[in-house]
N, C-alpha and C positions, 0 to 999 in steps of 0.2 A: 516115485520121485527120483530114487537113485538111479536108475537106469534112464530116467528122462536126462537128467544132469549129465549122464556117461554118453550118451548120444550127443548131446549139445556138445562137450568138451572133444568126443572124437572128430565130427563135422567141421568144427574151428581149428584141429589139428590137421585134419588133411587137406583144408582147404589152406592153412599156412604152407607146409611142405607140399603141395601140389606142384609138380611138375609140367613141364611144357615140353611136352612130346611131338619135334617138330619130323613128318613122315617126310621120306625124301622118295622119289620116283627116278629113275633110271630109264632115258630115253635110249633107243638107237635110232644113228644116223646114218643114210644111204650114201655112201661114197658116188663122187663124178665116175667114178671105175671101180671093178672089182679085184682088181691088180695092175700091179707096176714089175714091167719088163723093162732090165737094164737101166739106160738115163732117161728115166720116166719122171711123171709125177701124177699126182690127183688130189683132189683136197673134198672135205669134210663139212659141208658150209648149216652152221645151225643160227638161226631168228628165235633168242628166247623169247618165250612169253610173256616172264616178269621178271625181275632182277633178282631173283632166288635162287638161279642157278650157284652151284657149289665149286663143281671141277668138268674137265672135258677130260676125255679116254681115247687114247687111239689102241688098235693090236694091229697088227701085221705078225703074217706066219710067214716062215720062209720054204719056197717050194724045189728052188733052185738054184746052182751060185753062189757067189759068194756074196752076202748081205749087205748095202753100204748107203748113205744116207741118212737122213734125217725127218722129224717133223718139227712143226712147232705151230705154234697158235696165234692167229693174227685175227683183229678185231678191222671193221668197213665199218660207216656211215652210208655208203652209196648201196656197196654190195660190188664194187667194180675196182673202188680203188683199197687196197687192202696194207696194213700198218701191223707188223710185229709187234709182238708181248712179249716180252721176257726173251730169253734164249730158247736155242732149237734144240732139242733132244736129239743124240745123232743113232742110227739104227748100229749095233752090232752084229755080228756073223751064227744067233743062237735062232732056236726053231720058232720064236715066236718072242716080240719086243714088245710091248705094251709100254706108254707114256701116258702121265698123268698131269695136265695143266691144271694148276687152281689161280685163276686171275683173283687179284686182290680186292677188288672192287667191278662189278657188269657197266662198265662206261661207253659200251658199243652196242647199235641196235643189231648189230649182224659180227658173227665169230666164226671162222674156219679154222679148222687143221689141216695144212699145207705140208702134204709127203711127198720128198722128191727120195729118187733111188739113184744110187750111180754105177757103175762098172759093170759087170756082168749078173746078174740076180733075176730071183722073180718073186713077190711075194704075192701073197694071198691069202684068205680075204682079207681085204681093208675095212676094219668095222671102227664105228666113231662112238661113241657115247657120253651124255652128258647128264649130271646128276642136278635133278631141281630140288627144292625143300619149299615143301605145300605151306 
């Protein structure tokens, strides 16, 4: 009986403290281009699935040049005509930039990151990534 009573009391206890283990998945996303020479640009264009997206990732490595530029993250309805979010991240002169967007809310059925390069550079690869939560 005691050991029945200590079952019962543990199953009510960790069904109280039970936590909510939300898993997150890490998509990658194909860039328009594999890099950007000079005053280039390419963007990143991701169609979540559900409004569970967390944050979007860019990296660019630098292969060449001096590095100069920016990204940032713009939300469409069309897929054609495209609207800024927040401010642009601007790229520095280091081997490798990585930007991190977290929109505050998913109000777009389509999101790009929009990387232009300017003066003499070259980077490579342009990889995108965007974190869901299952």
């Amino acid at each position: 009986m005691k050991k029945l009573i200590f079952l019962l009391m543990f199953g009510l206890f960790g069904a109280f403290f039970a936590t909510d283990a939300n898993a997150q998945l890490l998509r990658t996303v194909v860039p328009t281009k594999d890099s950007c020479v000079n005053t280039d640009n390419t963007s990143i264009t991701v169609t979540p699935t559900s409004n569970n997206a967390v944050a979007f990732f860019v990296t660019a490595e630098k292969v060449s040049g001096t590095v100069a530029g920016s990204a940032k993250l713009q939300g469409s309805l069309d897929g054609t005509n495209w609207v800024d979010i927040g401010s642009a991240q601007n790229f520095t002169d280091v081997a490798t930039n990585t930007f991190v967007f977290e929109p505050t809310k998913l109000s777009w059925p389509r999101y790009r990151i929009y990387v232009a390069t300017t003066g003499t550079c070259k980077i490579k690869p342009i990889r995108g990534y965007w974190v869901q939560r299952n």
